[in-house]
N, C-alpha and C positions, 0 to 999 in steps of 0.2 A: 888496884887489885886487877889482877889478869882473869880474864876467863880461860879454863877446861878448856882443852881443844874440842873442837865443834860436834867430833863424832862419841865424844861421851855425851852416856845417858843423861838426860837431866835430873834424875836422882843421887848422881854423883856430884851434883852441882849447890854448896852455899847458897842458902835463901838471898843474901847480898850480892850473890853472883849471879844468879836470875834477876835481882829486879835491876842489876846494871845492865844488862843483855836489855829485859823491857827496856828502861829509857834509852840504850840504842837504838832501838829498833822505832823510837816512835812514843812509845806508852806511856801515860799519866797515870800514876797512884790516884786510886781513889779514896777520898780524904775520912768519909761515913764509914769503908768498908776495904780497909787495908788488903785486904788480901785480891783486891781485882783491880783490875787494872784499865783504861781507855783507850782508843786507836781511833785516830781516823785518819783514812785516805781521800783524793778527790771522789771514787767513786765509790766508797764503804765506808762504814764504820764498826768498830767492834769493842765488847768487852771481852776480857780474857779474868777468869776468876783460878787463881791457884788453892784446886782442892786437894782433899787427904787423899782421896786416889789417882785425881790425874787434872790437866786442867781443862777448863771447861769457856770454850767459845762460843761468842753470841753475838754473831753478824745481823744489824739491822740493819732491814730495806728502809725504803723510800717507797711512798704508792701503794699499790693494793698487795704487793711481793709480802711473803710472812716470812718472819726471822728463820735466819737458821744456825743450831745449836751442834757441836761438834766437840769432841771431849780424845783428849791426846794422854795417853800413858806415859808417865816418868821413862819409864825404861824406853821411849823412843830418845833419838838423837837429839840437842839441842839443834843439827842442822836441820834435822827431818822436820820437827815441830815447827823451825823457822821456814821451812819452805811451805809446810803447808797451811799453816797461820796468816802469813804476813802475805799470801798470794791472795790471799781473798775468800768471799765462798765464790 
């Protein structure tokens, strides 16, 4: 299964074509709560939860840093979302 070219919305995009795009990028299904997903990088880690209005990210620190929560709208790009997700907070 192909993916949408990158500058359509993620609304126009198969729930099976997002969570192929997640396991490119990295992401583990989470097994309790299907609809979110896992990431970790050497220097981050993140959940990524697809809700009914947009999805919804959660970078956790390390140390005395407090998480930070960040929520993307369908109607952005899947390239936009992938550059701003996958960069980190």
């Amino acid at each position: 299964m192909s993916l949408p070219n990158a500058n359509t919305p993620l609304y126009n995009h198969a729930l099976p074509n997002i969570e192929q795009w997640l396991i490119s990028q990295g992401c583990q299904q989470d097994s309790s709560a299907p609809h979110c997903w896992h990431i970790q990088k050497a220097d981050w880690k993140a959940e990524l939860c697809l809700e009914v209005e947009d999805i919804t990210v959660r970078y956790f620190q390390t140390g005395e840093k407090q998480d930070i929560q960040r929520a993307f709208k369908y109607s952005l790009s899947r390239q936009d979302i992938e550059q701003a997700v996958f960069a980190g907070p």
